[in-house]
Backbone bond lengths (Angstrom), bond angles and torsions (degrees), N, CA, C in turn:
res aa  C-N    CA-C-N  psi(-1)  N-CA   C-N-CA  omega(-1)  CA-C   N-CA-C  phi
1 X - - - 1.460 - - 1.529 109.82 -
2 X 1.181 98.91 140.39 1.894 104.75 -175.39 1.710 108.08 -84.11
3 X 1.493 111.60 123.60 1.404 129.69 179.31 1.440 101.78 -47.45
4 X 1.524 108.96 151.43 1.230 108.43 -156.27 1.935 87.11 -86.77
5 X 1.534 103.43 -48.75 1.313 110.46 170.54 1.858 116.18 -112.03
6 X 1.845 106.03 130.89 1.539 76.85 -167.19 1.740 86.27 -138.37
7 X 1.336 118.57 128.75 1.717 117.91 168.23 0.520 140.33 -90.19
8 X 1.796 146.68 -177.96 1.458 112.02 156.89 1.896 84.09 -149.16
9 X 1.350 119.40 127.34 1.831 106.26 -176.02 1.207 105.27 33.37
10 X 1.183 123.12 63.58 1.746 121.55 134.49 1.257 113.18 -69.30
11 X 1.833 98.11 125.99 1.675 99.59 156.52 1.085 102.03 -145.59
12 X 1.372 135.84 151.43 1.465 164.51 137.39 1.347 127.06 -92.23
13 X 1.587 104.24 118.34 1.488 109.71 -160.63 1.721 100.02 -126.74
14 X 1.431 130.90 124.73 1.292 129.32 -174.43 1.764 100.93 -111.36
15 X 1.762 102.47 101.87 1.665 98.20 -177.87 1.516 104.80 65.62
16 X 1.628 120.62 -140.83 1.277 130.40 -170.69 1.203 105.85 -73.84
17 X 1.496 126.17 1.46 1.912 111.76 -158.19 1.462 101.44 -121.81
18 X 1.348 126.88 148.66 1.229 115.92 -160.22 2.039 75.77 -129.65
19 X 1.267 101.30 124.53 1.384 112.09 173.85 1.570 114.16 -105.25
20 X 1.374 124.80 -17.78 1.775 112.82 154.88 1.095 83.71 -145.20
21 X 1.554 113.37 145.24 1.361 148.20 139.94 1.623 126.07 -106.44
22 X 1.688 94.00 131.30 1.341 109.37 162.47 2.099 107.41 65.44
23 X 0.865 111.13 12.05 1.532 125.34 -174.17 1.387 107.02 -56.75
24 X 1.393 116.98 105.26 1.578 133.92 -173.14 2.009 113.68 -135.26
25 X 1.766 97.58 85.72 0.872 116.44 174.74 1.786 135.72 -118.47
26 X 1.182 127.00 145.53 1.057 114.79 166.95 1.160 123.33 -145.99
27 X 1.559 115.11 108.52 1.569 128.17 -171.51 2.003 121.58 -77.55
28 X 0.987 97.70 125.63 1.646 98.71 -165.53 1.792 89.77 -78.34
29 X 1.692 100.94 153.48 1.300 104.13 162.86 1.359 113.94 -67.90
30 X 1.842 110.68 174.53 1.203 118.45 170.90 1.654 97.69 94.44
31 X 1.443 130.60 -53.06 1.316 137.62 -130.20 1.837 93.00 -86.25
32 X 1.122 87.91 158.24 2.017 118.37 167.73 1.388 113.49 -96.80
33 X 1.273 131.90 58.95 1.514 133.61 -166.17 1.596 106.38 -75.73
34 X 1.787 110.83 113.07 1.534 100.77 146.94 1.016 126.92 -71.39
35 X 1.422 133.06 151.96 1.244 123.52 174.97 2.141 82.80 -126.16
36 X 1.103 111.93 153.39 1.370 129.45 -144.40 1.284 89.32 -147.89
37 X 1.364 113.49 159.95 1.519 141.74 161.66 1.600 119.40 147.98
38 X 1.220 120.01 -179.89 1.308 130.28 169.92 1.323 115.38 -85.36
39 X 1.533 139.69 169.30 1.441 144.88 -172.38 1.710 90.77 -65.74
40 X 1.120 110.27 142.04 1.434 124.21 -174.71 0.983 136.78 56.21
41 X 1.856 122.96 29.36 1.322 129.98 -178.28 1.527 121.33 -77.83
42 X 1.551 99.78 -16.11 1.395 96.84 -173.80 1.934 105.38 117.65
43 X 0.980 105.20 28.69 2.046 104.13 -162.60 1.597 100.84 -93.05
44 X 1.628 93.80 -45.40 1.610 93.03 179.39 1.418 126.35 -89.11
45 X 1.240 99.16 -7.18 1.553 107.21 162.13 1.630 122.49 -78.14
46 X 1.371 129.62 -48.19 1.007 155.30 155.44 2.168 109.54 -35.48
47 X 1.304 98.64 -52.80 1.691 105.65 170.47 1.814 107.28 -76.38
48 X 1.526 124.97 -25.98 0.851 99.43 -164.68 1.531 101.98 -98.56
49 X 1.269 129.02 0.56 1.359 148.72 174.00 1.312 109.20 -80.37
50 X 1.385 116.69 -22.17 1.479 126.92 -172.47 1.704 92.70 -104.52
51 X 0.919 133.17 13.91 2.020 140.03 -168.03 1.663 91.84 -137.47
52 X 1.054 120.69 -25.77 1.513 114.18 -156.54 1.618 125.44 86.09
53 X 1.067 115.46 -26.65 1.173 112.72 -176.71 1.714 111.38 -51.76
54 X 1.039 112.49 -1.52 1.791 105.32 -178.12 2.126 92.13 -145.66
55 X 1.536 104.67 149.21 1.209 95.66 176.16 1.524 103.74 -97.64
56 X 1.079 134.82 -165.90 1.584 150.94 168.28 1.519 104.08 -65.21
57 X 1.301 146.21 152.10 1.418 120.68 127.65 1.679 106.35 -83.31
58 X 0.966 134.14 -70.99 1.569 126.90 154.67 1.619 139.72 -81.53
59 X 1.088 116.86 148.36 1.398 105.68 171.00 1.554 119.67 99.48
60 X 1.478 125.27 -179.45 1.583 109.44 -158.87 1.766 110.84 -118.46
61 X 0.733 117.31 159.67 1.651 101.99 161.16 1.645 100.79 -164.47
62 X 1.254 117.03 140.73 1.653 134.33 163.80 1.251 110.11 -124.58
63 X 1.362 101.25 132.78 1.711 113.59 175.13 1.697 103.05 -99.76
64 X 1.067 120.52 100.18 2.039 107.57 153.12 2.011 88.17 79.49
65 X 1.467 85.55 34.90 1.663 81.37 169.28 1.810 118.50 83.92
66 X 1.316 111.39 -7.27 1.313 120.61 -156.29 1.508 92.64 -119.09
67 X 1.551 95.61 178.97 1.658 120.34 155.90 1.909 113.78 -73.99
68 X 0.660 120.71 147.03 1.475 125.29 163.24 1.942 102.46 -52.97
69 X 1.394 99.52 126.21 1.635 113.23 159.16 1.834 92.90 49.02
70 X 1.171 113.58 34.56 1.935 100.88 -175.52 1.794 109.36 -90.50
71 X 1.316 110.34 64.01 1.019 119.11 -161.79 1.811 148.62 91.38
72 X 1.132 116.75 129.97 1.681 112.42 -173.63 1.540 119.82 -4.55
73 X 1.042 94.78 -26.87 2.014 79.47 -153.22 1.776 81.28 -110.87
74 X 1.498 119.67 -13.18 1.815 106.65 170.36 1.490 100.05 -70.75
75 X 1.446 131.10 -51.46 1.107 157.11 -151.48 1.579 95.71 -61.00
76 X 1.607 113.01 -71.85 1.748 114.76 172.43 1.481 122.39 -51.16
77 X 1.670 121.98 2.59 1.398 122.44 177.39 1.165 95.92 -90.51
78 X 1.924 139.03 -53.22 1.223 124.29 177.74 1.197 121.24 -107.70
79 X 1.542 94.07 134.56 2.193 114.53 166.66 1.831 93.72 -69.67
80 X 1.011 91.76 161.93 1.703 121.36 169.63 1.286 110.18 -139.37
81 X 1.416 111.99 146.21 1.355 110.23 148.43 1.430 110.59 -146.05
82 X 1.600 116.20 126.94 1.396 108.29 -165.85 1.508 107.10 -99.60
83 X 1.520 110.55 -177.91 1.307 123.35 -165.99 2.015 106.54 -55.01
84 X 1.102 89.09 153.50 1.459 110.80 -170.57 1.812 115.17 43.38
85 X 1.663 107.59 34.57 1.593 120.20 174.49 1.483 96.43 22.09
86 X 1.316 92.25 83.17 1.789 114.83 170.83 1.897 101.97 -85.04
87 X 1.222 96.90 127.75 1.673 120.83 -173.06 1.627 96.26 -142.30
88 X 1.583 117.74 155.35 1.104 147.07 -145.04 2.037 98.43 -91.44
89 X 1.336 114.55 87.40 1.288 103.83 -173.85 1.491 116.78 -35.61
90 X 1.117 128.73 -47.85 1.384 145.06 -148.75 1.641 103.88 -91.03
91 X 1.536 132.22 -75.17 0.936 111.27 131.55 1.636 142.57 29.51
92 X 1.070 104.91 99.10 1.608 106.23 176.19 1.561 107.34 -102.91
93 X 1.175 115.60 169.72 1.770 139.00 -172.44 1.238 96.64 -43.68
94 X 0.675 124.04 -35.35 1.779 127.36 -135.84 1.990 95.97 -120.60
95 X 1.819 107.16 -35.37 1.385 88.26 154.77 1.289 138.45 -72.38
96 X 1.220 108.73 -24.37 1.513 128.05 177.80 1.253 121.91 -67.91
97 X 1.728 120.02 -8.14 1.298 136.91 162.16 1.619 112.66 -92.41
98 X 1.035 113.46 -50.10 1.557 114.66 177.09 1.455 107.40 -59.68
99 X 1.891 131.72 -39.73 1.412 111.80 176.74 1.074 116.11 -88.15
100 X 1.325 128.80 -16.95 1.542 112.52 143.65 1.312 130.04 -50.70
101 X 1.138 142.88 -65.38 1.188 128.69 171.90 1.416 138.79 -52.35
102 X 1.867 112.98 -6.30 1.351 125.93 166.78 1.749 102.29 -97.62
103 X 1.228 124.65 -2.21 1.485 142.82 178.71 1.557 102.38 -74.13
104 X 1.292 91.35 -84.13 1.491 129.61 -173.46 1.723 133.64 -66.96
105 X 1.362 124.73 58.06 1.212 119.05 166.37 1.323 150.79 15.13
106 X 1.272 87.54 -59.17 1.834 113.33 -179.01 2.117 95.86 -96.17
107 X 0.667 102.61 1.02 2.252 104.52 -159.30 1.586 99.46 -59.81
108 X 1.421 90.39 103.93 1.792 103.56 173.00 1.548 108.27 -63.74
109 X 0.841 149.28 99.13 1.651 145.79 141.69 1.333 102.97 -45.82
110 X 0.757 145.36 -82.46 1.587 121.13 -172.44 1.245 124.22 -18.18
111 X 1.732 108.09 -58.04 1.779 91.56 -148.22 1.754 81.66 -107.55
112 X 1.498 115.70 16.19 1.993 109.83 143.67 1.424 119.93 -71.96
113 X 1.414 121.51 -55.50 0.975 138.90 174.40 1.868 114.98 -51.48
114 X 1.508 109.48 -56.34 1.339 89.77 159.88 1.612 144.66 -65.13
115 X 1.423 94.04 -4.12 1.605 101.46 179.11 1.179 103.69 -87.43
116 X 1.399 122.31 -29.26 1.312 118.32 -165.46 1.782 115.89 -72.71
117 X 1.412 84.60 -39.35 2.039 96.80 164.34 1.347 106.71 -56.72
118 X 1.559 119.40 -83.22 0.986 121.69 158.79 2.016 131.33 20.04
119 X 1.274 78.06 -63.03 1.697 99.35 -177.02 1.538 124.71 -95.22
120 X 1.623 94.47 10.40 1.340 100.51 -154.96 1.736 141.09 19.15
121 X 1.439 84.76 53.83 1.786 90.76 167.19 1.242 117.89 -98.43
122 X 1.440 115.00 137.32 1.367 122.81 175.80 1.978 117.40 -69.68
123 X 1.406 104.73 96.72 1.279 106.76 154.46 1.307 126.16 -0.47
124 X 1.578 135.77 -69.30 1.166 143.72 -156.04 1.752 105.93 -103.47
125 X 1.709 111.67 -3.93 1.752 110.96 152.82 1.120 115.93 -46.06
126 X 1.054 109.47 143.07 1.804 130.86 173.25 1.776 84.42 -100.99
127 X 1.878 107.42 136.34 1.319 135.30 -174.74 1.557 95.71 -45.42
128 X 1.580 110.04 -76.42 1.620 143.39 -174.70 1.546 75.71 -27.82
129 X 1.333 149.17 -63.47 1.272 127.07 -148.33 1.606 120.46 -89.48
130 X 1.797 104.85 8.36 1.753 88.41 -158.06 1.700 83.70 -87.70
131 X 1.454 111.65 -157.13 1.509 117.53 156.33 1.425 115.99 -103.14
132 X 1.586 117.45 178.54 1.238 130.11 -166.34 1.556 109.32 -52.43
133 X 1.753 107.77 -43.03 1.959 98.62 -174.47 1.589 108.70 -83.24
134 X 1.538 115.29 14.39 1.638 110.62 -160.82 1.661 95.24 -96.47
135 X 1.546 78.63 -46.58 1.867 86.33 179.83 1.226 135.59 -75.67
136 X 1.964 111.30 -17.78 1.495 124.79 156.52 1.969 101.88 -51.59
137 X 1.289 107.84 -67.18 1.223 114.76 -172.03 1.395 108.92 -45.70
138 X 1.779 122.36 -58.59 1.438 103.65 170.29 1.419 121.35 -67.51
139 X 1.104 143.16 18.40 1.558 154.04 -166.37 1.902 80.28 -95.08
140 X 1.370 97.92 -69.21 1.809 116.07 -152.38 1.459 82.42 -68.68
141 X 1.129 155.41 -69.75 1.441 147.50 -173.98 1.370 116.16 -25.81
142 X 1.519 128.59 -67.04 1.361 138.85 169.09 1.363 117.11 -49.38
143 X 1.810 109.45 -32.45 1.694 101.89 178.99 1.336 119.83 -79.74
144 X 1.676 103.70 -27.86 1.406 105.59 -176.85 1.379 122.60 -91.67
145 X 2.061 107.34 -4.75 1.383 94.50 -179.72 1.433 114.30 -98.17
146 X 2.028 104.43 20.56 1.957 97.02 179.91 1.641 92.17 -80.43
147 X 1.344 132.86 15.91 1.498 135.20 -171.11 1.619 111.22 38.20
148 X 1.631 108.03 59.20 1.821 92.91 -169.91 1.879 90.22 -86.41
149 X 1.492 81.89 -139.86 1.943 100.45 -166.05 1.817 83.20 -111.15
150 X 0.996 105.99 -51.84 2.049 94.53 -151.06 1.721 90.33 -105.85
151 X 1.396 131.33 159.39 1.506 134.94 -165.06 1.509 74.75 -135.65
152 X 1.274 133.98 137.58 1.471 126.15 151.01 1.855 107.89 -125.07
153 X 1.165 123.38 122.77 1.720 135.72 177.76 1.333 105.56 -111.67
154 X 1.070 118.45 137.81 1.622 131.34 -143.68 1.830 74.12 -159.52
155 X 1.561 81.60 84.02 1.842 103.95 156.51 1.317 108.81 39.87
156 X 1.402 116.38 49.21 1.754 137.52 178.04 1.769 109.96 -52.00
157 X 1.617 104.75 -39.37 1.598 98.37 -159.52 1.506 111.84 -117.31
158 X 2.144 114.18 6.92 1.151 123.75 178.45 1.583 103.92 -38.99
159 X 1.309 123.42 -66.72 1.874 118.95 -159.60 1.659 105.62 -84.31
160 X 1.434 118.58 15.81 1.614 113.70 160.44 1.199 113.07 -95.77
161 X 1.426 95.46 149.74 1.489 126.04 175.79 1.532 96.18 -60.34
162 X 1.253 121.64 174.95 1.119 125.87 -169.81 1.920 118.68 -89.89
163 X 1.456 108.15 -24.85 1.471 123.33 -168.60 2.046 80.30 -74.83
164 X 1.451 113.51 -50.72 1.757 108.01 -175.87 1.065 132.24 -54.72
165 X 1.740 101.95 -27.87 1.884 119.12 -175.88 1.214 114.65 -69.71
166 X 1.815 97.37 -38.72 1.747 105.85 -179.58 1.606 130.91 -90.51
167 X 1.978 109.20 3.53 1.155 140.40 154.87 1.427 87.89 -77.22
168 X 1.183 129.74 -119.36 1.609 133.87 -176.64 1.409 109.29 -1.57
169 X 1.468 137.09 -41.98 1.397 117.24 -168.74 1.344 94.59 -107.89
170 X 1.472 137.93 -13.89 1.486 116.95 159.42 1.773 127.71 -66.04
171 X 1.711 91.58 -17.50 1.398 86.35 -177.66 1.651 118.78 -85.40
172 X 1.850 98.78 -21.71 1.285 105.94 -176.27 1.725 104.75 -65.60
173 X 1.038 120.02 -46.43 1.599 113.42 -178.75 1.410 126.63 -75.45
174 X 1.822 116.02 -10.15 1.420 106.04 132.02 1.775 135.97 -79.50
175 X 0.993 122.27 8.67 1.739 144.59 156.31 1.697 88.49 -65.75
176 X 1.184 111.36 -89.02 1.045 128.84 176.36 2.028 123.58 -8.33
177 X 1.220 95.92 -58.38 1.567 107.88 166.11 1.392 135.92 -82.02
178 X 1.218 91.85 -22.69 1.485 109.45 176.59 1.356 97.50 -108.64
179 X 1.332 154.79 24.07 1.797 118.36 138.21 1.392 74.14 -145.41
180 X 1.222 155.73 73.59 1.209 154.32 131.11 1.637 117.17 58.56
181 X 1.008 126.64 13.60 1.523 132.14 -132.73 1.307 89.29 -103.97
182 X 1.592 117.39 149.50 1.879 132.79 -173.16 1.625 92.16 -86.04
183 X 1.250 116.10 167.46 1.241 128.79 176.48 1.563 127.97 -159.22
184 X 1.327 102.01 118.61 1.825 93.64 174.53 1.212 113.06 -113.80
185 X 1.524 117.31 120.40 0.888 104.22 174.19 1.411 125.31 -106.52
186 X 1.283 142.29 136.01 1.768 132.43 179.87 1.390 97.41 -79.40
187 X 1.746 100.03 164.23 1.383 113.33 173.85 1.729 99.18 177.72
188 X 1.245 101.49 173.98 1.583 104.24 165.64 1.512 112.52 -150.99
189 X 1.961 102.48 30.83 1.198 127.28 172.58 1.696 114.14 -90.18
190 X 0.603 107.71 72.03 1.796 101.79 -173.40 1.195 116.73 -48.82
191 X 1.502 119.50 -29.37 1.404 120.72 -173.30 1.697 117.10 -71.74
192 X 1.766 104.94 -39.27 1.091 130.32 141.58 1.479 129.53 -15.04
193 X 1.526 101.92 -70.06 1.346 96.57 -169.26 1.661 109.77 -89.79
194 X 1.541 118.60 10.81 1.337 109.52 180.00 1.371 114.98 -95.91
195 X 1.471 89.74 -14.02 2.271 85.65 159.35 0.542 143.28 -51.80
196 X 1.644 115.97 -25.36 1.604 132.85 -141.49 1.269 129.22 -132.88
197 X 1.762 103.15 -25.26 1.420 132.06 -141.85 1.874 114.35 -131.96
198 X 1.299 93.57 115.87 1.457 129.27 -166.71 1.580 107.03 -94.48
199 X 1.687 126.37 -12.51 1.333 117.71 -179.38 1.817 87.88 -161.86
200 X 1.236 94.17 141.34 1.053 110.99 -179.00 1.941 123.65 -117.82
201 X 1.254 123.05 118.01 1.415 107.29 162.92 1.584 123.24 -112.16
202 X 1.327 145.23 154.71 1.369 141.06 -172.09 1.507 88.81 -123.15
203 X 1.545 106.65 141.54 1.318 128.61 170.30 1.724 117.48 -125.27
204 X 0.952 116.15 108.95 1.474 114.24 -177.03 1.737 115.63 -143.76
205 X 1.582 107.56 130.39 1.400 85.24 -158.23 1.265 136.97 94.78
206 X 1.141 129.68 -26.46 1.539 151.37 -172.51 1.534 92.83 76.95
207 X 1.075 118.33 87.75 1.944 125.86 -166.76 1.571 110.74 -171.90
208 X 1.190 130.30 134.84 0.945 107.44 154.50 1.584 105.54 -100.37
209 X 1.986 103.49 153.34 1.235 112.74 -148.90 1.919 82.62 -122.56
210 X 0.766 113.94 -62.37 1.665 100.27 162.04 1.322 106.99 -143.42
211 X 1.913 102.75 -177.90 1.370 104.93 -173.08 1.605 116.22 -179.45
212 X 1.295 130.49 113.01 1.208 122.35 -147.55 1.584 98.83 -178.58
213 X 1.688 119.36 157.64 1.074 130.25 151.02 1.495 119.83 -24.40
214 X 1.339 151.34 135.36 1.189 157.84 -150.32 2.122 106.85 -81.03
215 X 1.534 93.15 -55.84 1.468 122.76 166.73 1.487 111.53 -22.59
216 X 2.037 86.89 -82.19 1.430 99.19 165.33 1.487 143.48 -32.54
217 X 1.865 103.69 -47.89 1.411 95.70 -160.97 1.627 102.15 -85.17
218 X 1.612 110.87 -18.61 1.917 119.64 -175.63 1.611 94.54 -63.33
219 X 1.302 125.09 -50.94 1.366 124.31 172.45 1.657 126.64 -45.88
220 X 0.955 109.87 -6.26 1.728 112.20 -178.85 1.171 127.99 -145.29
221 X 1.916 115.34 16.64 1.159 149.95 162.89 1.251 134.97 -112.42
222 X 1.367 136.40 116.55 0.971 140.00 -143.70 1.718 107.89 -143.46
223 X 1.441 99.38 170.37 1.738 86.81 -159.44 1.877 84.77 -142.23
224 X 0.996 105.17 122.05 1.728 122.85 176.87 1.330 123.63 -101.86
225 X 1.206 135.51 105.07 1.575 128.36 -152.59 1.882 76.90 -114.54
226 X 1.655 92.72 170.90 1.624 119.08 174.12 1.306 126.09 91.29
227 X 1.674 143.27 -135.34 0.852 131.17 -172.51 1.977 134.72 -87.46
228 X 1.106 74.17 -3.80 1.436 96.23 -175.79 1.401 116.57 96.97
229 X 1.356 116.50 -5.66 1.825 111.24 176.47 1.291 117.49 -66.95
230 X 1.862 117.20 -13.75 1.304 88.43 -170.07 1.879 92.04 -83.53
231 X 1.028 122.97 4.85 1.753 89.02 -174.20 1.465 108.36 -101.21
232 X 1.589 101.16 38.86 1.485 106.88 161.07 1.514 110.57 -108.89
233 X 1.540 108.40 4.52 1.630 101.71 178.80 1.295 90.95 -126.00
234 X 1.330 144.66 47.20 1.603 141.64 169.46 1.761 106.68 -70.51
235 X 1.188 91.20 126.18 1.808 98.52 164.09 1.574 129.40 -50.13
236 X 0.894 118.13 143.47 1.387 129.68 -147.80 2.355 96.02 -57.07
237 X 1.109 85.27 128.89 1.797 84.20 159.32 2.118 91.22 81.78
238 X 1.239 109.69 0.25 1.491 114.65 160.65 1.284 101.65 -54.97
239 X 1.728 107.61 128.48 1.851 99.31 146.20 1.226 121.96 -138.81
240 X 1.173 107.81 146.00 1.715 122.44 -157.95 2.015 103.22 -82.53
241 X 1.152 111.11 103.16 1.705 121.28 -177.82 1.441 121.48 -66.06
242 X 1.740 103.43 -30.98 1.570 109.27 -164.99 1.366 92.74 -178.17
243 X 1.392 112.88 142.05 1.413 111.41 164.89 1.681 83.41 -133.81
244 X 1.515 100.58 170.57 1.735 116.37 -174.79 1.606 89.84 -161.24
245 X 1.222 98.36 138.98 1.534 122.47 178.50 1.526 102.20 -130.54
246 X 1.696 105.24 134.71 1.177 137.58 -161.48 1.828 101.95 -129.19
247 X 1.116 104.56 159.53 1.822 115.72 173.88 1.500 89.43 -78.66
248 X 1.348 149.12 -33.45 1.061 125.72 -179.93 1.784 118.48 -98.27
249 X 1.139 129.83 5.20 1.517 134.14 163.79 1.235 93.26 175.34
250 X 1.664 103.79 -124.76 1.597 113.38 175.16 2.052 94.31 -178.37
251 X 1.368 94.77 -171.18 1.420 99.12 -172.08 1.058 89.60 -146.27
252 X 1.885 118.92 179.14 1.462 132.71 166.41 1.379 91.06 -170.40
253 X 1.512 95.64 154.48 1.443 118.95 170.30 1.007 136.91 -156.09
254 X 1.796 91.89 118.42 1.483 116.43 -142.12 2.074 99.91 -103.36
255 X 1.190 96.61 140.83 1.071 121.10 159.29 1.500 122.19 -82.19
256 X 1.887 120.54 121.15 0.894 120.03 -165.80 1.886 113.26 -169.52
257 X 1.295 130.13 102.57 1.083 133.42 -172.42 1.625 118.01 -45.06
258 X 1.609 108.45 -32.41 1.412 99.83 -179.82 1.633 108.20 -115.69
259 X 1.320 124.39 -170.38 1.340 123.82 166.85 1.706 117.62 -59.43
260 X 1.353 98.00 144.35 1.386 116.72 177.59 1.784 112.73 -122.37
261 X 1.665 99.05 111.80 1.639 99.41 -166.38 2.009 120.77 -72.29
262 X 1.234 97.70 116.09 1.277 118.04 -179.08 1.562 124.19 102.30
263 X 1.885 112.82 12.23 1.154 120.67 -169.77 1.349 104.01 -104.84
264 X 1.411 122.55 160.14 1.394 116.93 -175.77 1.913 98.26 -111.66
265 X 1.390 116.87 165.48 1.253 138.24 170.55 1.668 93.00 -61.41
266 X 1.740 90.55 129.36 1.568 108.91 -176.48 1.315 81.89 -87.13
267 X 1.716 114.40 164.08 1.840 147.00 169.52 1.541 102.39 -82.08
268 X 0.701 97.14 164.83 1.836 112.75 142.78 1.086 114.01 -22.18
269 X 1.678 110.94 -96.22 1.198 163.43 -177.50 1.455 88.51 -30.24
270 X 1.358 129.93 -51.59 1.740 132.60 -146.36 2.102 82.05 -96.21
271 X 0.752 101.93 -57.72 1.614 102.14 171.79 1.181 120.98 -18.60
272 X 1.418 98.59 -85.24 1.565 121.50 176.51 1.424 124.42 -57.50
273 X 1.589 119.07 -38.43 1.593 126.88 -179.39 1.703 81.56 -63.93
274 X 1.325 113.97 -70.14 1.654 111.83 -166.14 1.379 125.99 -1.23
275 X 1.442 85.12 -61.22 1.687 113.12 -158.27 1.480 99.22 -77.57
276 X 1.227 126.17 -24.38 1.429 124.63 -158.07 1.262 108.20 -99.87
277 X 1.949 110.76 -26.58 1.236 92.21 171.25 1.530 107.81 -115.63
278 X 1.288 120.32 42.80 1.540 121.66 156.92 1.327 105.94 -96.21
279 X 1.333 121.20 -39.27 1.587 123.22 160.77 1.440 121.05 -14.65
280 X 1.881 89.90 -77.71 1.613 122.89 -175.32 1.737 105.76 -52.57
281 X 1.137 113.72 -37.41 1.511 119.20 -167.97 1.627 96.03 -69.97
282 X 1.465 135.42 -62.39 0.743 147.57 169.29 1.659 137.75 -29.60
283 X 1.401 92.43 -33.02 1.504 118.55 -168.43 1.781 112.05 -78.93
């Protein structure tokens, strides 16, 4: 099956600053991809390269088999929704359904219209007036009702409160079941993306630092609390990702295909911080 998103050395460089390097990924369909990192890793550059809105300076990328944005009918395969689910102040509910559907080709009215009940928003609101989780939600409504293949959210639920994030990400994974559709979502919520999220990538650095099925990467990560002696007896082809020292012991988390005696199964969360701050240490 053809990756929904697939690279090969992507980089994007603005003037002297190189915001991704060398970026060699390939996202399976079907999947809920976090994409992860710290402020300036390269996430929104990387999504908007994957939208078209930015070209490559080096290197390859295909979305859904295609070029990025290479015309109408590439364009109606992916929804977007960019940072802080930017919607039309002026604009009411109900306009924001009608230019989608003169936009959008494929634009289900139905299952817009039922979200919009659903959510009890008033039709005849002007955007400028809803709040921050009204307008994420109408953001995700308009993307998901052009019915494409790939959904990409570029840090959708950063300025919600927490009761909105977990409205917003329950609704995204019924989207999700009901039109089958791939999804990446950004964030630098980890807790966030472990609700939801079936593949994972880390960006740190403008790099990707890992990236894999979710399953996979909890399976070969491991988390070592205490003095640090045991990661002088690690099994052969062990590798140590991050260690952090605390006034009360310390931890590390080691990467390792087989069992490691007395270590517990790393999170998400222990994954991803890992990687981000072996980066940072490094840098």
């Amino acid at each position: 099956m053809t990756p929904v998103i697939e690279t090969a050395q992507l980089s994007k460089r603005y003037r002297h600053k190189t915001a991704l390097a060398d970026c060699t990924i390939a996202v399976p369909a079907g999947r809920i991809v976090g994409l992860v990192g710290p402020n300036g890793a390269g996430k929104s550059t990387l999504l908007s390269l994957t939208c078209g809105l930015l070209a490559p300076t080096s290197g390859r990328i295909e979305v859904l088999g295609g070029r990025p944005a290479a015309g109408a009918a590439q364009l109606a395969r992916v929804g977007f929704v960019a940072q802080d689910a930017p919607v039309y102040a002026g604009l009411s509910v109900a306009d924001h359904l009608r230019l989608g559907a003169r936009l959008n080709p494929r634009w289900d009215a139905a299952l817009a219209n039922r979200r919009i009940d659903r959510l009890g928003l008033d039709p005849a609101q002007k955007a400028g007036r809803l709040s921050g989780g009204q307008r994420a939600q109408l953001a995700l409504t308009v993307a998901a009702a052009k019915r494409g293949e790939l959904l990409i959210l570029d840090e959708p639920v950063a300025s919600l409160d927490p009761i909105a994030r977990r409205a917003f990400l329950h609704d995204l994974l019924e989207f999700v079941a009901e039109l089958g559709v791939s999804v990446v979502l950004s964030s630098h919520l980890l807790g966030d993306l472990a609700q939801v999220c079936d593949h994972l990538i880390v960006l740190a650095g403008g790099r990707v630092q890992v990236a894999g099925d979710v399953a996979d990467l909890l399976a070969v990560h491991h988390r070592l609390t205490g003095d640090g002696a045991a990661l002088d007896a690690l099994p052969a082809g062990a590798r140590v990702v991050h260690t952090e020292r605390t006034t009360l012991g310390g931890h590390a988390i080691v990467r390792c295909d087989g069992p490691i005696p007395g270590a517990q199964r790393a999170d998400l969360e222990d994954v991803g911080l890992a990687y981000m701050m072996a980066t940072e240490a490094h840098r």
